[in-house]
CHARMM internal coordinates of N, CA and C (Angstrom, degrees):
IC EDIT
DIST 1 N 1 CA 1.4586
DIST 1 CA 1 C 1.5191
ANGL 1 N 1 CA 1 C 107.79
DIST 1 C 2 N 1.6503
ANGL 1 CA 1 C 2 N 124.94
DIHE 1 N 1 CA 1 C 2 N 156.95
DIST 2 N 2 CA 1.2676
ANGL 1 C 2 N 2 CA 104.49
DIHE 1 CA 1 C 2 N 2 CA -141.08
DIST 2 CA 2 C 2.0673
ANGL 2 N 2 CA 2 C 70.37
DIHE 1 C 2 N 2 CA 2 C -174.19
DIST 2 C 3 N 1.6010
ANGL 2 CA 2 C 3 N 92.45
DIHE 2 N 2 CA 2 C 3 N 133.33
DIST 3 N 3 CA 0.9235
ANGL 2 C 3 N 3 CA 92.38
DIHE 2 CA 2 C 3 N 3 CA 168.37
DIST 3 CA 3 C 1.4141
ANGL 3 N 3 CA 3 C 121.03
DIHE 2 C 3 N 3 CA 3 C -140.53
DIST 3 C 4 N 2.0304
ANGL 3 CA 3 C 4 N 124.33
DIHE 3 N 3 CA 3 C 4 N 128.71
DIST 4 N 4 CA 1.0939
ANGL 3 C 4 N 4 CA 96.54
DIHE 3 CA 3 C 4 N 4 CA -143.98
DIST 4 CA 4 C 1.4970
ANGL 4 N 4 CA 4 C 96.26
DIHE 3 C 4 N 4 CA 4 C -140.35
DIST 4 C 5 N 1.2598
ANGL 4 CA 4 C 5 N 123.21
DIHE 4 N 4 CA 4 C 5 N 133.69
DIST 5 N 5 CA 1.8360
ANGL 4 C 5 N 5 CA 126.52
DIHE 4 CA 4 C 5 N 5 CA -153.76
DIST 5 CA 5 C 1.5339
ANGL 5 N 5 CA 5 C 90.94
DIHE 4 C 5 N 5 CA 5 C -80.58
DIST 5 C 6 N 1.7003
ANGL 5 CA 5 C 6 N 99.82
DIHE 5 N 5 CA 5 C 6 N 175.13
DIST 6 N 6 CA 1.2382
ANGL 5 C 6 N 6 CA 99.90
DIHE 5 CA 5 C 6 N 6 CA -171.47
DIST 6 CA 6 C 1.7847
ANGL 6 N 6 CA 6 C 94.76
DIHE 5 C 6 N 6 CA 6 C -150.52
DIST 6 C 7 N 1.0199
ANGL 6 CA 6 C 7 N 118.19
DIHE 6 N 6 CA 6 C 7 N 112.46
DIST 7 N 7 CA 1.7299
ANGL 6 C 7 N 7 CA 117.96
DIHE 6 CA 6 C 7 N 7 CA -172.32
DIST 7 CA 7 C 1.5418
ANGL 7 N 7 CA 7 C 109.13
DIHE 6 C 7 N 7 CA 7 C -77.98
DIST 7 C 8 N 1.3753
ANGL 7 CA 7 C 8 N 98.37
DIHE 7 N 7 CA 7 C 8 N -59.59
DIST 8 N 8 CA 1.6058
ANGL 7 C 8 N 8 CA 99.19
DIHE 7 CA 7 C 8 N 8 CA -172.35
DIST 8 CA 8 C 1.3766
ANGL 8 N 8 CA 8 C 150.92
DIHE 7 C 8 N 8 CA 8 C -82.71
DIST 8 C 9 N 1.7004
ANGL 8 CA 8 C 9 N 91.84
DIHE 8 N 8 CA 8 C 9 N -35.16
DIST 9 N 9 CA 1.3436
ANGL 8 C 9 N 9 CA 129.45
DIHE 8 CA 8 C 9 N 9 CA 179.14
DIST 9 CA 9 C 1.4743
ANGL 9 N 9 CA 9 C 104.56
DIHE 8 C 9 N 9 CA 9 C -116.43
DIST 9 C 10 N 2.0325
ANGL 9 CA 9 C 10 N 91.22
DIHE 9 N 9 CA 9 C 10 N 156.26
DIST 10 N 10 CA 1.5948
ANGL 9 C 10 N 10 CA 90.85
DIHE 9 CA 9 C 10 N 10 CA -148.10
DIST 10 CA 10 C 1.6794
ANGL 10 N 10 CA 10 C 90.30
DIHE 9 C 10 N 10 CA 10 C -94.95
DIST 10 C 11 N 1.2422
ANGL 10 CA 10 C 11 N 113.22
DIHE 10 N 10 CA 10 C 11 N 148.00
DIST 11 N 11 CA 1.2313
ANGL 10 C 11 N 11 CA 134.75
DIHE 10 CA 10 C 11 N 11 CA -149.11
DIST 11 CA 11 C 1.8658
ANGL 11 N 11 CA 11 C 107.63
DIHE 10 C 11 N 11 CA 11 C -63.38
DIST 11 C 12 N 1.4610
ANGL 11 CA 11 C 12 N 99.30
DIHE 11 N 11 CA 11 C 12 N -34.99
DIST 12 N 12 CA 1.4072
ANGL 11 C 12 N 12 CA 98.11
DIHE 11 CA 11 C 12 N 12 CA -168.64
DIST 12 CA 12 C 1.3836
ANGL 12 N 12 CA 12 C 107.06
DIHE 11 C 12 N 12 CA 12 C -74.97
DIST 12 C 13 N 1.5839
ANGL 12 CA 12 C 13 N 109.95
DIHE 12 N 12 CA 12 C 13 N -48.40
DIST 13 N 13 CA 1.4793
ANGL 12 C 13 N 13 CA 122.75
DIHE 12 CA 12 C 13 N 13 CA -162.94
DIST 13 CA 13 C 1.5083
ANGL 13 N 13 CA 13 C 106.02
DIHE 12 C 13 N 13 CA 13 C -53.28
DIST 13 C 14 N 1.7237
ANGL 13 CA 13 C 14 N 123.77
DIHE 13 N 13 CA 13 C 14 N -31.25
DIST 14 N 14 CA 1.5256
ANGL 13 C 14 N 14 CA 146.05
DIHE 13 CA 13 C 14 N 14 CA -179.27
DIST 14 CA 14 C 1.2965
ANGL 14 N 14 CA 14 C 109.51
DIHE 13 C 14 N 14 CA 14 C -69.37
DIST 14 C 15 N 1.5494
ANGL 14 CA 14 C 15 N 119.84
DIHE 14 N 14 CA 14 C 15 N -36.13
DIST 15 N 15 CA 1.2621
ANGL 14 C 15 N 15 CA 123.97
DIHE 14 CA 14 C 15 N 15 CA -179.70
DIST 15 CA 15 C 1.7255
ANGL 15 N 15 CA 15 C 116.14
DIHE 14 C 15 N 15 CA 15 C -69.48
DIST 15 C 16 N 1.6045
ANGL 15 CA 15 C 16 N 107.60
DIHE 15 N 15 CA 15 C 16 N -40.85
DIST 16 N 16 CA 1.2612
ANGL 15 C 16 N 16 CA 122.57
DIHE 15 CA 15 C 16 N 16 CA 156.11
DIST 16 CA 16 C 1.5768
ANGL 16 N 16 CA 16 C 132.46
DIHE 15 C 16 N 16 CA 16 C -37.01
DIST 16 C 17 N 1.4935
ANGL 16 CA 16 C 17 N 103.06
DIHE 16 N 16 CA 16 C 17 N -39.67
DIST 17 N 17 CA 1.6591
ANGL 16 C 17 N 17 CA 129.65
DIHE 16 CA 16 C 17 N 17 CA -173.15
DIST 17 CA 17 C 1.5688
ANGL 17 N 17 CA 17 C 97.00
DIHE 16 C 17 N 17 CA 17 C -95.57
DIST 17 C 18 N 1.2370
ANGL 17 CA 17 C 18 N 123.18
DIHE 17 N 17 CA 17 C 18 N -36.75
DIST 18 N 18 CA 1.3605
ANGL 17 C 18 N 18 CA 109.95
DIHE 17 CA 17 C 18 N 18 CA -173.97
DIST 18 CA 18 C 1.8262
ANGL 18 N 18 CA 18 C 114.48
DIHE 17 C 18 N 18 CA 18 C -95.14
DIST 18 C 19 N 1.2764
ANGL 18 CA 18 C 19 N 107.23
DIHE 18 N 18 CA 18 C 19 N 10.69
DIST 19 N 19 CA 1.3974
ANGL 18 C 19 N 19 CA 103.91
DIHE 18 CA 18 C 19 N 19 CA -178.22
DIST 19 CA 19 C 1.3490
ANGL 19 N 19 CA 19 C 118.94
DIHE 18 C 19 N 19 CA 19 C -99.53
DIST 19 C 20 N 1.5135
ANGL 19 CA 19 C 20 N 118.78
DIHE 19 N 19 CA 19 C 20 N 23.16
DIST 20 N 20 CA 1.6019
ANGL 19 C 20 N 20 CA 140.12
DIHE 19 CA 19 C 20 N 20 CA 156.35
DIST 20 CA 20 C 1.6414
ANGL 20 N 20 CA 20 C 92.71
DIHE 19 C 20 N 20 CA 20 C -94.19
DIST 20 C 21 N 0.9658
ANGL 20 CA 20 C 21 N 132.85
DIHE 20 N 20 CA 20 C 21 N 11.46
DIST 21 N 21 CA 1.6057
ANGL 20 C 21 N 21 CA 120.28
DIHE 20 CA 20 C 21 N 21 CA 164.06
DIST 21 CA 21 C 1.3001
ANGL 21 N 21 CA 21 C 123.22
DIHE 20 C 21 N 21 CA 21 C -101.02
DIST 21 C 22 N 1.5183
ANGL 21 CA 21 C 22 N 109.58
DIHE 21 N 21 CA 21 C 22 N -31.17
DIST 22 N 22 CA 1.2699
ANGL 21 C 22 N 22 CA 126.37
DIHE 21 CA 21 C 22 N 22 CA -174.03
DIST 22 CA 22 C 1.7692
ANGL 22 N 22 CA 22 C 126.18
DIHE 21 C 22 N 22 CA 22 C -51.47
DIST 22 C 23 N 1.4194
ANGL 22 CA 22 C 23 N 117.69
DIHE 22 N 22 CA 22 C 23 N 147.77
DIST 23 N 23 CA 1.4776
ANGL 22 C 23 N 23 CA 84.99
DIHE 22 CA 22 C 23 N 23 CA 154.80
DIST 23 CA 23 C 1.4917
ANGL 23 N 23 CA 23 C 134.28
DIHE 22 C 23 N 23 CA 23 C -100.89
DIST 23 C 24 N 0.9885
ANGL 23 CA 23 C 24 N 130.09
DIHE 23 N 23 CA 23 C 24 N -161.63
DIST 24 N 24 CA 1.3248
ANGL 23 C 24 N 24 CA 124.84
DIHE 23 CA 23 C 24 N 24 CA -177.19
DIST 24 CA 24 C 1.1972
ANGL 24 N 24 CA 24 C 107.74
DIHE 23 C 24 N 24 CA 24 C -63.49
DIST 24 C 25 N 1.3610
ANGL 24 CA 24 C 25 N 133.19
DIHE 24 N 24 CA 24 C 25 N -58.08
DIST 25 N 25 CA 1.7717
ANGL 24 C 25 N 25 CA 118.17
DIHE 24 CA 24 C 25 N 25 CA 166.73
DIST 25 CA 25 C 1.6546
ANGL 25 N 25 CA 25 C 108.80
DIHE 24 C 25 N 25 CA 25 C -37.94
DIST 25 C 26 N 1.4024
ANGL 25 CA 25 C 26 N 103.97
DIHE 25 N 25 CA 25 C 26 N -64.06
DIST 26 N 26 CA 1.5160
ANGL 25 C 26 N 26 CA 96.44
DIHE 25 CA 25 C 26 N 26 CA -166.88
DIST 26 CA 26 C 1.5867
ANGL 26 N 26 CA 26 C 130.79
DIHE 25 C 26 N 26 CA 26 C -57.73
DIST 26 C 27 N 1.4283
ANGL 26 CA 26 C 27 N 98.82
DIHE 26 N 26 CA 26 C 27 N 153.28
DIST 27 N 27 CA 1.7271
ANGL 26 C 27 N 27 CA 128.56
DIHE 26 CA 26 C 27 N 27 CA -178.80
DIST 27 CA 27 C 1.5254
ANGL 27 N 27 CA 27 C 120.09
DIHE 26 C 27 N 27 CA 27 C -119.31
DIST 27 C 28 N 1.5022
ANGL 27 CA 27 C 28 N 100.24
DIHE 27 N 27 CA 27 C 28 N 139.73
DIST 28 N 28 CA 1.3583
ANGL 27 C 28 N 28 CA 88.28
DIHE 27 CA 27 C 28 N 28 CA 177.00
DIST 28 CA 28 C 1.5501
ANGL 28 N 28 CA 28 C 96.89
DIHE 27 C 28 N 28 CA 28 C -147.89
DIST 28 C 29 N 1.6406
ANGL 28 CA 28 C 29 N 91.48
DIHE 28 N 28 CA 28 C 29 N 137.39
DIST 29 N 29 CA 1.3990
ANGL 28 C 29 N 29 CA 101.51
DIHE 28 CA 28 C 29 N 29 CA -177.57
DIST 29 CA 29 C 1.3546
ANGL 29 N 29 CA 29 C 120.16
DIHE 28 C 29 N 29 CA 29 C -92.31
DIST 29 C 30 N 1.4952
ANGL 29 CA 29 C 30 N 165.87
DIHE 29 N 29 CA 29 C 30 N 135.36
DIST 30 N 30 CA 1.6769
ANGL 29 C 30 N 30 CA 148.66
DIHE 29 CA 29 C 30 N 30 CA 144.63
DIST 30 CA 30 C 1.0367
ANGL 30 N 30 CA 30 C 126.15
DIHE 29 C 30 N 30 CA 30 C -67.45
DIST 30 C 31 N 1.3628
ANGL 30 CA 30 C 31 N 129.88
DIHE 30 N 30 CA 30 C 31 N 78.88
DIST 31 N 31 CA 1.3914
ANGL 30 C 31 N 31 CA 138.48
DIHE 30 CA 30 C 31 N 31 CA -172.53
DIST 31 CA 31 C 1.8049
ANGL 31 N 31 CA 31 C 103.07
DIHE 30 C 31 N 31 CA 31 C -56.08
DIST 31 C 32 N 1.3626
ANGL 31 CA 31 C 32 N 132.33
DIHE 31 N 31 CA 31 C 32 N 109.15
DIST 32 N 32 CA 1.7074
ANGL 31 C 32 N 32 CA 128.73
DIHE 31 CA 31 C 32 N 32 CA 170.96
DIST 32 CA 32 C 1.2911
ANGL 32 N 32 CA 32 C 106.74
DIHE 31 C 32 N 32 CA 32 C -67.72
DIST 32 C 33 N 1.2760
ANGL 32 CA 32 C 33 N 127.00
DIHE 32 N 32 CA 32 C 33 N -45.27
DIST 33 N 33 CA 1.8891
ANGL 32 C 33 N 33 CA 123.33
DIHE 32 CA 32 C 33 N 33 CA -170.68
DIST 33 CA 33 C 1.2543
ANGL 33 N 33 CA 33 C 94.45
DIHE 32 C 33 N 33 CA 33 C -62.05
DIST 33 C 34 N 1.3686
ANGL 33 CA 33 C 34 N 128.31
DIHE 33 N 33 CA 33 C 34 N -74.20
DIST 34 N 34 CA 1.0166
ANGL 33 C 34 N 34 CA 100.79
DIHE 33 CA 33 C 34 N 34 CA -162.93
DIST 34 CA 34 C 2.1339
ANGL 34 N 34 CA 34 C 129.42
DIHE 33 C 34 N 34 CA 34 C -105.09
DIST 34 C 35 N 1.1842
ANGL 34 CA 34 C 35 N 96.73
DIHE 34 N 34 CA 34 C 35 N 39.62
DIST 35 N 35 CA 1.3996
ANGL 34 C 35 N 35 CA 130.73
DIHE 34 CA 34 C 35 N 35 CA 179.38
DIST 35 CA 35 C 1.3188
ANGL 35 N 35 CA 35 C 108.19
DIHE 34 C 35 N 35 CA 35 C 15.58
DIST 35 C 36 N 2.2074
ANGL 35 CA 35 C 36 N 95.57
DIHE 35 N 35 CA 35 C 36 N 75.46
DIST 36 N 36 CA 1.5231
ANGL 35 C 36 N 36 CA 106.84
DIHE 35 CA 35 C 36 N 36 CA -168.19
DIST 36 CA 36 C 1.5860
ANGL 36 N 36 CA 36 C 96.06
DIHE 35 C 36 N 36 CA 36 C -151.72
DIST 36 C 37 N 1.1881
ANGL 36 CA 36 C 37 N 144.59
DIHE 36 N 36 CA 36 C 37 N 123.94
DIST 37 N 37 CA 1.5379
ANGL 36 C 37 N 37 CA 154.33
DIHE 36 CA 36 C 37 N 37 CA -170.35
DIST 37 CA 37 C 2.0468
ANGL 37 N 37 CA 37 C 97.70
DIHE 36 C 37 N 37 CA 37 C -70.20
DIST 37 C 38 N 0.6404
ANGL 37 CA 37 C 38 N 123.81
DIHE 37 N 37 CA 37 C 38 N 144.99
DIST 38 N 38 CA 1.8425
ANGL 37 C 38 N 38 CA 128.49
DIHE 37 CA 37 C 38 N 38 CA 178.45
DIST 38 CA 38 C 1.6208
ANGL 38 N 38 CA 38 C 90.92
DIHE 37 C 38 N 38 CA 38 C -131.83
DIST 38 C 39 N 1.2115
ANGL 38 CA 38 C 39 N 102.85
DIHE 38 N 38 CA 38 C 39 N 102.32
DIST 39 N 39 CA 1.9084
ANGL 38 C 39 N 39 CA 117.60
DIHE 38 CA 38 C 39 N 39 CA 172.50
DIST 39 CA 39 C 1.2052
ANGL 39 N 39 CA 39 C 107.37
DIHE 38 C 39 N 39 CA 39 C -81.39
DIST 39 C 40 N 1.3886
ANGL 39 CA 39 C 40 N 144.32
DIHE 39 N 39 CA 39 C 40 N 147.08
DIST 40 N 40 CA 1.3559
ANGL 39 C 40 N 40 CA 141.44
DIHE 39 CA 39 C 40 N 40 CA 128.04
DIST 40 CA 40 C 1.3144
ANGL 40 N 40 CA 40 C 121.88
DIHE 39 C 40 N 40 CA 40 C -120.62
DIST 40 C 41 N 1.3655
ANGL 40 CA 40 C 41 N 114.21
DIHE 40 N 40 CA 40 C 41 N 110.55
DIST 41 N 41 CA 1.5087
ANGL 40 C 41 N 41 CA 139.68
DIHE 40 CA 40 C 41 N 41 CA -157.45
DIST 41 CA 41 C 1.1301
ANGL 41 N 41 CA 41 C 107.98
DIHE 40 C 41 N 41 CA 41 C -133.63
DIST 41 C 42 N 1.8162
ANGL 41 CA 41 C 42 N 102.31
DIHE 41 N 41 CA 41 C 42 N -175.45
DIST 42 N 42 CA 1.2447
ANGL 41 C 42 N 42 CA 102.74
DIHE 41 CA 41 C 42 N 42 CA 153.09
DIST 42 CA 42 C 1.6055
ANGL 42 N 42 CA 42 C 111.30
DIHE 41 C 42 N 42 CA 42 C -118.86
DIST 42 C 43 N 1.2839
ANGL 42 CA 42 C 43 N 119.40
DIHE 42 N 42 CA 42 C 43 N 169.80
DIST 43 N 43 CA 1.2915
ANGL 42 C 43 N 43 CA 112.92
DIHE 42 CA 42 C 43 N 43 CA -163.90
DIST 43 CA 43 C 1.5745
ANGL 43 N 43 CA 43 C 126.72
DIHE 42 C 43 N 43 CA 43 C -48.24
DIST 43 C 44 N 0.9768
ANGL 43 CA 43 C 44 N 113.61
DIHE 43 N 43 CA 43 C 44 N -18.99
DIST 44 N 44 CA 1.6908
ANGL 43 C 44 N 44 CA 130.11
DIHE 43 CA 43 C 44 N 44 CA -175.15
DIST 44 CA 44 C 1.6962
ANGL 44 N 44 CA 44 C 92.13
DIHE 43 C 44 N 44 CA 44 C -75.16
DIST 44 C 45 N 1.2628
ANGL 44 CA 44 C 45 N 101.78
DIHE 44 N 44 CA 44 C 45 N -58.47
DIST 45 N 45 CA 1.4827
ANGL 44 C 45 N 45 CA 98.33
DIHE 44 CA 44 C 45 N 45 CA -165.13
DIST 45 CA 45 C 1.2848
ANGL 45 N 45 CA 45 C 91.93
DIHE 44 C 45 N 45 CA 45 C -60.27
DIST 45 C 46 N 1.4458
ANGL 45 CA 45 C 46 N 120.94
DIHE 45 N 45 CA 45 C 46 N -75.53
DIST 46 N 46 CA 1.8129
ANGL 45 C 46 N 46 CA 128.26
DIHE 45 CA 45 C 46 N 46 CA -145.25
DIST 46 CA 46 C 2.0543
ANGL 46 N 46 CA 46 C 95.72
DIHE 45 C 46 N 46 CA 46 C -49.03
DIST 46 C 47 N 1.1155
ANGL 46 CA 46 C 47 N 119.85
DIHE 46 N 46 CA 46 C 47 N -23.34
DIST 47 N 47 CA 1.6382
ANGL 46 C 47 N 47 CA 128.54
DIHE 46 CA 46 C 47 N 47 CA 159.77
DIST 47 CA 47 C 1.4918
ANGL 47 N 47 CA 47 C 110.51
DIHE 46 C 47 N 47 CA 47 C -37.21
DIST 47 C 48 N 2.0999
ANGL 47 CA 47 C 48 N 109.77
DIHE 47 N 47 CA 47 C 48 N -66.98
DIST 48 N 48 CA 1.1096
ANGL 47 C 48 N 48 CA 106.65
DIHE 47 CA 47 C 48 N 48 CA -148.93
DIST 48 CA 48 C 1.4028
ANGL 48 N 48 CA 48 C 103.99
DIHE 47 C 48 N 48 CA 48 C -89.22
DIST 48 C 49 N 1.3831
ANGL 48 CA 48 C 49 N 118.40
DIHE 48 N 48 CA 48 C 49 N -15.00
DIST 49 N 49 CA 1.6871
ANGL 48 C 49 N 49 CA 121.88
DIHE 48 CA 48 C 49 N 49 CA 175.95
DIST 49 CA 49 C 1.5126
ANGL 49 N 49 CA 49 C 104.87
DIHE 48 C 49 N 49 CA 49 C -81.04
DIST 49 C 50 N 1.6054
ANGL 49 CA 49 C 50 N 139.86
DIHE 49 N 49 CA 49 C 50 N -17.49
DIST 50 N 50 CA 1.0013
ANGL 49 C 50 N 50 CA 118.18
DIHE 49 CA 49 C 50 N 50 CA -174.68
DIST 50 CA 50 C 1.9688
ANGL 50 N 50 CA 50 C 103.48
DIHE 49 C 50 N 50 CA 50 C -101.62
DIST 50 C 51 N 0.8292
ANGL 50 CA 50 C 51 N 107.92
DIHE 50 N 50 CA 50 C 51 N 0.11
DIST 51 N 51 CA 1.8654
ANGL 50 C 51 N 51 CA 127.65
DIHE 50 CA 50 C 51 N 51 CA -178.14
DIST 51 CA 51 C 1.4921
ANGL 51 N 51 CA 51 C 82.58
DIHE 50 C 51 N 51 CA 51 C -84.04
DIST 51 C 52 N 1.6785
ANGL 51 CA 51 C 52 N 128.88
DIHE 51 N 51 CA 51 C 52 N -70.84
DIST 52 N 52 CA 1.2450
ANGL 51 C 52 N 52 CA 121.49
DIHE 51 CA 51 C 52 N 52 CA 172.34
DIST 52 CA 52 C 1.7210
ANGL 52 N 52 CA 52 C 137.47
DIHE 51 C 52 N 52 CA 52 C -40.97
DIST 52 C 53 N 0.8535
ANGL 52 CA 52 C 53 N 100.94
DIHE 52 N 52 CA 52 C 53 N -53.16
DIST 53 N 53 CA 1.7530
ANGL 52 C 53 N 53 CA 122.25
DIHE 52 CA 52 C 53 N 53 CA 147.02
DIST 53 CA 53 C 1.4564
ANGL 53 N 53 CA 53 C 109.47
DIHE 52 C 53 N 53 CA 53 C -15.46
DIST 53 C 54 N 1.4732
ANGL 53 CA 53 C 54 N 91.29
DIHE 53 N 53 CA 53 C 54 N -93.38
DIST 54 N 54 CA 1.4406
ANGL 53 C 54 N 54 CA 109.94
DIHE 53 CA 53 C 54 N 54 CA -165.63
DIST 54 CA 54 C 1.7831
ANGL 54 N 54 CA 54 C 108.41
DIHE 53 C 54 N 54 CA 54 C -58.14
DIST 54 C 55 N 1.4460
ANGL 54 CA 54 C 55 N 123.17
DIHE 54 N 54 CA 54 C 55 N -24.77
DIST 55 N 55 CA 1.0922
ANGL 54 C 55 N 55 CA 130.66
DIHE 54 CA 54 C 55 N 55 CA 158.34
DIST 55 CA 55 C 1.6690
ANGL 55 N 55 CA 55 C 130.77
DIHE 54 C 55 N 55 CA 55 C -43.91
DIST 55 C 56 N 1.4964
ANGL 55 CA 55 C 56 N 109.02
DIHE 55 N 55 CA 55 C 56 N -53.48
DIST 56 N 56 CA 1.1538
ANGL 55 C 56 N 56 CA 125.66
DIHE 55 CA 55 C 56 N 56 CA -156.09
DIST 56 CA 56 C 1.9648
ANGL 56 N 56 CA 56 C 90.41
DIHE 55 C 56 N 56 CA 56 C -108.72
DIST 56 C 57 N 1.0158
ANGL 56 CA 56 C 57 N 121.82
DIHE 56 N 56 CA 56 C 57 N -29.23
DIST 57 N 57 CA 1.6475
ANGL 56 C 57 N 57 CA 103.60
DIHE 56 CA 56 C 57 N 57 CA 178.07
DIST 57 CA 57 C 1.4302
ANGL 57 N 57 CA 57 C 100.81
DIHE 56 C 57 N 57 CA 57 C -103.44
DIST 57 C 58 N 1.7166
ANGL 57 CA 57 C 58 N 101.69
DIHE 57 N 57 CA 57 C 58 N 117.91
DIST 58 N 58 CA 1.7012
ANGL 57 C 58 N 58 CA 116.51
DIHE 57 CA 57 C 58 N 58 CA -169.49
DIST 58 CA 58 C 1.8331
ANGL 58 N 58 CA 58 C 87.72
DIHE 57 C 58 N 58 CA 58 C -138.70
DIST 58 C 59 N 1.3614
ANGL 58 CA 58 C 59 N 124.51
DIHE 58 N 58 CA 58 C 59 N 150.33
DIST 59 N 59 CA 1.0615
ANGL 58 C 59 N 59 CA 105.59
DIHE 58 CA 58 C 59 N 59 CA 146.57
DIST 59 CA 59 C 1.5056
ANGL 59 N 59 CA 59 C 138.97
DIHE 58 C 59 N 59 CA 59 C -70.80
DIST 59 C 60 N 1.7137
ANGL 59 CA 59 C 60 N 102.63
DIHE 59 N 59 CA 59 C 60 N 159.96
DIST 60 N 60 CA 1.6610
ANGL 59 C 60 N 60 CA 96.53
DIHE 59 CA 59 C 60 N 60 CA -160.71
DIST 60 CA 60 C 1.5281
ANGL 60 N 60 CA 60 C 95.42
DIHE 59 C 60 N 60 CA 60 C -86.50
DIST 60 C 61 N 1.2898
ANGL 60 CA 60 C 61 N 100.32
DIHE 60 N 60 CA 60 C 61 N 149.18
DIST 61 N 61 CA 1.7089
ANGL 60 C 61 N 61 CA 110.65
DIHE 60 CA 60 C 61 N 61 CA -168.74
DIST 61 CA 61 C 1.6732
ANGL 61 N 61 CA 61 C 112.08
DIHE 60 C 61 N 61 CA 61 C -91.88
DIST 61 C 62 N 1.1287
ANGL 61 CA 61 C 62 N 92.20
DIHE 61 N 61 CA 61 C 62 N 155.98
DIST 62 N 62 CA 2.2224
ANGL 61 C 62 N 62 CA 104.42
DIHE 61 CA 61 C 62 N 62 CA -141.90
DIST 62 CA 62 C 1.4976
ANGL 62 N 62 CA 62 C 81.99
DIHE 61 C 62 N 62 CA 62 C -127.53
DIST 62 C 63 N 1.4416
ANGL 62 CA 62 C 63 N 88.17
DIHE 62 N 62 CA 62 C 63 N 151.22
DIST 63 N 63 CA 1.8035
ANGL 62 C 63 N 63 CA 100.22
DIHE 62 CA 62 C 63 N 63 CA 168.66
DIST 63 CA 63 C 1.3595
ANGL 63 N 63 CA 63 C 97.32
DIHE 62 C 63 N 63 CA 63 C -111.09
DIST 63 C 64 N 1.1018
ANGL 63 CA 63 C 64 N 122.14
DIHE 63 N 63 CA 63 C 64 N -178.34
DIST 64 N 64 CA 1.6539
ANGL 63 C 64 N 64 CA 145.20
DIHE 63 CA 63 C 64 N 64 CA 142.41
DIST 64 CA 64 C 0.9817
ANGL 64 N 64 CA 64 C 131.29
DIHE 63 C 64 N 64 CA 64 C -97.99
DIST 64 C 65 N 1.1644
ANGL 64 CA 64 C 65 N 135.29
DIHE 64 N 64 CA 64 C 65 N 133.80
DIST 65 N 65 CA 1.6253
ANGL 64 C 65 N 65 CA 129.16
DIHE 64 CA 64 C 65 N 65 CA -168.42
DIST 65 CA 65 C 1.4302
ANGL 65 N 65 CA 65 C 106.44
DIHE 64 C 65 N 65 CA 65 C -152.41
DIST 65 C 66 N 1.6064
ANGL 65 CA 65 C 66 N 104.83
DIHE 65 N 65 CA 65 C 66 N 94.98
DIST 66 N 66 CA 1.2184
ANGL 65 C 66 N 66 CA 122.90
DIHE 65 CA 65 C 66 N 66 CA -157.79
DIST 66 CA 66 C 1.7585
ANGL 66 N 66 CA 66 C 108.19
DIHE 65 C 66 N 66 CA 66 C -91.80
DIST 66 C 67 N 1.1953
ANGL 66 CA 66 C 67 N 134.86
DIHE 66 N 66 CA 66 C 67 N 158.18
DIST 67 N 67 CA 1.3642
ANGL 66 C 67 N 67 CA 130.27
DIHE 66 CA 66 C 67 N 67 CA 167.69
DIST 67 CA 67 C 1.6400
ANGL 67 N 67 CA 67 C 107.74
DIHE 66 C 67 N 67 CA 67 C -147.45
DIST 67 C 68 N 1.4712
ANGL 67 CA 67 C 68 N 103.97
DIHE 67 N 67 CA 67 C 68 N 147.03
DIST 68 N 68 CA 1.6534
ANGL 67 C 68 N 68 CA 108.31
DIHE 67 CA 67 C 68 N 68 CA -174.20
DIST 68 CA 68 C 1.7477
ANGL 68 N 68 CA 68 C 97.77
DIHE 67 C 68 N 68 CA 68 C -125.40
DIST 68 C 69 N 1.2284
ANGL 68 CA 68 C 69 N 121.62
DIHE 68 N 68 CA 68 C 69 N 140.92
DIST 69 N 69 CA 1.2886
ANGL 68 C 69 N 69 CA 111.19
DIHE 68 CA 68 C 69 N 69 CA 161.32
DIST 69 CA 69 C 1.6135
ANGL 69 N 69 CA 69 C 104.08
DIHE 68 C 69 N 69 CA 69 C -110.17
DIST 69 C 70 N 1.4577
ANGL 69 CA 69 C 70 N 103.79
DIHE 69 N 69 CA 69 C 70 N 153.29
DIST 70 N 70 CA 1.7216
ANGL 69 C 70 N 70 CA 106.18
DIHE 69 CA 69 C 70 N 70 CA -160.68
DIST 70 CA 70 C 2.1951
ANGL 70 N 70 CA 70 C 85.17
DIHE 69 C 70 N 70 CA 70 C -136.51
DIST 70 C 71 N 1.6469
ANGL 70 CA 70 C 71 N 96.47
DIHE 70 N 70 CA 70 C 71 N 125.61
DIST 71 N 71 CA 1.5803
ANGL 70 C 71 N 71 CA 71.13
DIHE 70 CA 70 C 71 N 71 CA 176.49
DIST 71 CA 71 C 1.6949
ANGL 71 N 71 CA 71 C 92.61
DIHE 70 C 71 N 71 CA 71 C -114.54
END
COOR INIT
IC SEED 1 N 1 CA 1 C
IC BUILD
């Protein structure tokens, strides 16, 4: 069991995306309070879902959009 935070992305919708990693024993829950996935695997798996994880929650990239007034 393996417990694994989640910064960016919302925990459940990830749990959804990461349950093509799993193996057939394994489960994975998306905890929202505290916006963290709870794996139960076996070590190979709880590996390839948290490699996935850490893959897929990046922050989303921001512009700047600056303005000057000149009189």
């Amino acid at each position: 069991v393996k417990l694994i935070p989640v910064s960016y992305a919302a925990a459940d919708q990830l749990a959804t995306q990461a349950a093509n990693f799993k193996t057939e024993r394994g489960k994975i829950v998306g905890d929202t309070r505290t916006s963290s996935l709870i794996v139960t695997d076996t070590q190979d798996g709880i590996d390839r879902i948290e490699k996935f994880v850490r893959s897929i929650d990046v922050p989303p990239t921001q512009v700047l959009i600056e303005g000057k007034v000149v009189e």
